[in-house]
C-alpha positions as CSV (number, residue, x, y, z in Angstrom):
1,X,26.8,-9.6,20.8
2,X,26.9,-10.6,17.2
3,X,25.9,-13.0,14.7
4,X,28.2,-15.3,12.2
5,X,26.8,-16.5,9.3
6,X,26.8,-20.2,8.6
7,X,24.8,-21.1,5.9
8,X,22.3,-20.2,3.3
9,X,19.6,-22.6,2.0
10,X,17.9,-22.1,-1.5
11,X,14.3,-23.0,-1.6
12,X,12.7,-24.8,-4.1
13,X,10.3,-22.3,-4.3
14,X,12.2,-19.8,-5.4
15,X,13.1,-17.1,-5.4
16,X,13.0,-17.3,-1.2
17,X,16.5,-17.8,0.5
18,X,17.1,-18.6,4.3
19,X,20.3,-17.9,6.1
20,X,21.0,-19.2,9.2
21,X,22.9,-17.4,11.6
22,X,24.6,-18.2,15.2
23,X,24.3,-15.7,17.6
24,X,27.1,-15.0,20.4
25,X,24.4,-15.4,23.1
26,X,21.0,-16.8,23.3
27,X,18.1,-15.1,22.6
28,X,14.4,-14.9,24.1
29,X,11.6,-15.0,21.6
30,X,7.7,-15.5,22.5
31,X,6.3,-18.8,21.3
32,X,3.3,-20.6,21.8
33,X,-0.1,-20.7,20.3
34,X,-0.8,-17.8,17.7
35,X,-4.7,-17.9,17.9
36,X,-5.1,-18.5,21.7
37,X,-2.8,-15.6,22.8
38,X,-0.7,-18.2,25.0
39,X,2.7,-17.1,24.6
40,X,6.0,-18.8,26.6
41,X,9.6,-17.5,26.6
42,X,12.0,-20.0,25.1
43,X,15.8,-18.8,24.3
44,X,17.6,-20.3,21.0
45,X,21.7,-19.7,19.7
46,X,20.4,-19.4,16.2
47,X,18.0,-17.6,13.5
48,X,17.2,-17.7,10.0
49,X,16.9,-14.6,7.8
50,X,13.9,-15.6,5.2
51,X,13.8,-14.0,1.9
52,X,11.2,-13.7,0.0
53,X,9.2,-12.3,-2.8
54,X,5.7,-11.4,-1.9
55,X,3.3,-11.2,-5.2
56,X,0.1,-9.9,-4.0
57,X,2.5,-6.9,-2.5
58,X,5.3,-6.7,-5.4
59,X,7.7,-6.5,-2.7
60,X,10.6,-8.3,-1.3
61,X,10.6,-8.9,2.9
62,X,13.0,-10.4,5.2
63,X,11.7,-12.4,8.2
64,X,13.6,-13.8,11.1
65,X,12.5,-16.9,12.8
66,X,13.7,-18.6,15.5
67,X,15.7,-22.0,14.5
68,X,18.2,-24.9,15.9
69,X,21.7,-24.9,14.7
70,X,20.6,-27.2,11.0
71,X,18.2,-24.2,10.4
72,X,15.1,-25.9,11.5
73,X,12.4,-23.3,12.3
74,X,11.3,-23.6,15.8
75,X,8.1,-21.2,15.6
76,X,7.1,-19.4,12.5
77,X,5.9,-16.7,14.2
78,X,8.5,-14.4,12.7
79,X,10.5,-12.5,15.8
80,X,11.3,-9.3,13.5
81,X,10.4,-8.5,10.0
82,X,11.4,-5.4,7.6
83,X,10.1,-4.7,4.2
84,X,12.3,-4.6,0.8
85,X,15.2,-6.4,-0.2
86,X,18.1,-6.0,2.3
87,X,20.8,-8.2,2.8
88,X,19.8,-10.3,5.7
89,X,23.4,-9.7,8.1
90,X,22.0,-6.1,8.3
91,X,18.4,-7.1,9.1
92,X,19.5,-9.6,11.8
93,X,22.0,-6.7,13.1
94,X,19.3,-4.6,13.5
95,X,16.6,-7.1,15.0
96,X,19.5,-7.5,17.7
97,X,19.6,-3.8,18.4
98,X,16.1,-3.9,18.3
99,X,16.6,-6.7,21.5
100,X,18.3,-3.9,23.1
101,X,22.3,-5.0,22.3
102,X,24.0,-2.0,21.3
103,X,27.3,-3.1,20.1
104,X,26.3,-5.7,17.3
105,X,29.2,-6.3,15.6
């Protein structure tokens, strides 16, 4: 499995970044209601890497959401998350591994 990049959106509230990514296969995330506990598979071809700067923390993080293919979030409850500024094709290669797919290219 892997992921290609396709586009990056700047933010007007900057300095927070998303780049949206296609996967080669579809992916399960949970969705559903965050304070009732309901959750409900659902499978999408693409995710956006967030970037941003978090003030209260004077940290970066990068958190993956689940999106359709014009980078539309589908759930923001984040599917994988990682502290500090990375670039965001080696955070969405490792939230695959994480998934269990072992030869992310």
């Amino acid at each position: 499995m892997n992921a290609v990049f396709i586009e990056k959106y700047e933010s007007k509230n900057k300095p927070l970044t998303q780049d949206l990514y296609q996967v080669s296969e579809s992916v399960s995330y949970q969705s559903g209601c965050e304070f009732g506990g309901y959750r409900e598979e659902a499978v999408t071809d693409y995710v956006v890497a967030s970037r941003g700067f978090i003030e209260s923390e004077d940290n970066w993080e990068v958190l993956v959401f689940p999106s359709d293919e014009h980078g539309k979030i589908l759930s923001w409850l984040e599917v994988y998350a990682e502290d500090g500024w990375h670039d965001t094709r080696d955070v969405i290669s490792r939230y695959l591994r994480r998934l269990g797919y072992r030869n992310v290219t």
